[in-house]
C-alpha positions as CSV (number, residue, x, y, z in Angstrom):
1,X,-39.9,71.6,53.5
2,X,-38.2,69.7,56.0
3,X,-36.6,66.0,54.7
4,X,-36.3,63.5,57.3
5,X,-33.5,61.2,56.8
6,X,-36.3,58.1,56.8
7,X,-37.8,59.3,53.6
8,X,-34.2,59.1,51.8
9,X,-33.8,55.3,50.7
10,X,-32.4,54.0,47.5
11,X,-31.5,54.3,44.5
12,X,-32.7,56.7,42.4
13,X,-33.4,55.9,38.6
14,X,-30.5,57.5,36.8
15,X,-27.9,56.2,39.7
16,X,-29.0,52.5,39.1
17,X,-28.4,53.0,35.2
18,X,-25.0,54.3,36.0
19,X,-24.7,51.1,38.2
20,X,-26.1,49.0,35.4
21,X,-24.1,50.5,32.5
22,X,-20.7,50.0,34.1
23,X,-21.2,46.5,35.4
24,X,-22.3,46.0,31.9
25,X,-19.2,47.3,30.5
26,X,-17.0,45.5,32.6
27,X,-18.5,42.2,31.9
28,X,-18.1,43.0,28.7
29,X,-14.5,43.9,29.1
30,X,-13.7,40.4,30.6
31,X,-15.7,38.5,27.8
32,X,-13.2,40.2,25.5
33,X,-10.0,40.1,26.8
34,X,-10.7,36.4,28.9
35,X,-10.0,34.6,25.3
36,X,-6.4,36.4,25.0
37,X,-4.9,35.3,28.1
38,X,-6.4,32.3,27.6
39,X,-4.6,31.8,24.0
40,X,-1.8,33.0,25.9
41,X,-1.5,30.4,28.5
42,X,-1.7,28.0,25.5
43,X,1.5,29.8,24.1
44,X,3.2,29.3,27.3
45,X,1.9,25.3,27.9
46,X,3.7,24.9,24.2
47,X,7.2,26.6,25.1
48,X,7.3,24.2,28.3
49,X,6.8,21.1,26.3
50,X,9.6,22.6,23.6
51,X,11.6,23.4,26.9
52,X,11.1,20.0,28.2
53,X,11.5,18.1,25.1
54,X,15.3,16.3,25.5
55,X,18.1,16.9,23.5
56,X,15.9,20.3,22.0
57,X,19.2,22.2,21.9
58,X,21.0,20.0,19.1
59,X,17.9,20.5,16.8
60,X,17.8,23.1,13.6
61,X,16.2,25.8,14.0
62,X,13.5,25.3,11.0
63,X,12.8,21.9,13.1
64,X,12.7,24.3,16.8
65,X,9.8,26.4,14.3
66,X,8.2,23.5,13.0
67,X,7.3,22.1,16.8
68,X,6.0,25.2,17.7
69,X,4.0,25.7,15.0
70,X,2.4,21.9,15.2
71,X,1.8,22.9,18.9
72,X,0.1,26.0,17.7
73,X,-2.0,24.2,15.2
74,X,-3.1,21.5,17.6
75,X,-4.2,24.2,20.2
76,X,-5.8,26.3,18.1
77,X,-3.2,29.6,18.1
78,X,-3.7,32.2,15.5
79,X,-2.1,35.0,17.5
80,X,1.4,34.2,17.2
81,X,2.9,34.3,13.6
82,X,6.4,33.1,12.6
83,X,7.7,36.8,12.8
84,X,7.0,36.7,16.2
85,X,9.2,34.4,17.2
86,X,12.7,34.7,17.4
87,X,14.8,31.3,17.6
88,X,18.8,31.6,19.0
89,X,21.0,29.3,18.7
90,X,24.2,28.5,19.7
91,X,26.1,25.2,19.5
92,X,24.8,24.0,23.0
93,X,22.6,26.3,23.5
94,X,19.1,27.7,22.6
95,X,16.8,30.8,23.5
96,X,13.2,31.4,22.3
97,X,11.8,34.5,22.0
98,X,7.8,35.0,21.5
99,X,6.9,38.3,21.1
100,X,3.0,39.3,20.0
101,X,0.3,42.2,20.5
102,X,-3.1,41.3,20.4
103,X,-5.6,43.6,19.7
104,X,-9.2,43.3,20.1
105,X,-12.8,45.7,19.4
106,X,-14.4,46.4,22.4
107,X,-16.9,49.1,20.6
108,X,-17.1,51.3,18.3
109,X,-13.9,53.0,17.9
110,X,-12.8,51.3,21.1
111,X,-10.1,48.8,21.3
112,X,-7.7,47.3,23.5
113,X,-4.4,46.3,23.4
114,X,-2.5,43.2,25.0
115,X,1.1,42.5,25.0
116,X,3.3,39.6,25.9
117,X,6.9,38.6,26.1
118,X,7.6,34.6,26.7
119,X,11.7,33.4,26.5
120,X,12.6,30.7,27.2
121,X,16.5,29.1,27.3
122,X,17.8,25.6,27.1
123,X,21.6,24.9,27.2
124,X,24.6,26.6,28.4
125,X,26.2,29.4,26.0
C-alpha cells in the first residue's frame, strides 16, 4: 500500500466544512460589529460639528446636551444615552466626554463587547 504523492489532491470533506464554517463565522462577525463602528463614526462626525460650532464654549451646558442630542436624533444614534456623556465646563473653557459600551448577540450565549472613549476640548482653562 504504497501512496504516491499524485493521488493526494484536495480537500477532503470534513476540511472544506471547517473552511466553510469559519469563513461563515467571520462574515458573520463583521455583519455584526460593521453597524457599531459605524454608529460610532456618526458619534464622532457630531462632536466635530459641536467642536467646530463658534463661540460653543460660552454656551450652558443643558444647551451643549441639547445639540448633541438633536445631532443624535438626526443620525439616528441610540447607543449613547445622556449618562454617557459628561459635559465640563469652565468659564472659557469646555471638555466633552462620551463614554459608551455596546454590546451585541452574535449567537447563542455569545456576545461581543465594544467600547469607546471620544473627548473633545474647546477653550483654554
Amino acid at each position: 500500500m504504497n501512496l504516491s504523492p499524485e493521488g493526494q489532491q484536495g480537500l477532503t470533506f470534513i476540511s472544506l466544512v471547517f473552511i466553510l464554517g469559519l469563513i461563515a463565522f467571520f462574515f458573520l462577525l463583521a455583519l455584526k460589529i460593521g453597524p457599531i463602528y459605524l454608529d460610532h463614526s456618526k458619534v464622532a462626525s457630531s462632536l466635530a460639528v459641536l467642536e467646530k460650532t463658534p463661540h460653543i464654549e460660552t454656551e450652558s451646558v443643558f444647551e451643549i446636551r441639547e445639540r448633541l442630542s438633536k445631532q443624535f436624533n438626526m443620525n439616528y444614534v441610540y447607543d449613547v444615552t445622556q449618562d454617557d456623556i459628561k459635559v465640563t465646563k469652565h468659564s472659557n473653557y469646555l471638555k466633552v466626554v462620551i463614554e459608551y459600551e455596546v454590546v451585541k448577540k452574535i449567537v447563542g450565549n455569545l456576545s461581543v463587547l465594544v467600547e469607546f472613549h471620544d473627548v473633545i476640548e474647546v477653550g483654554q482653562e
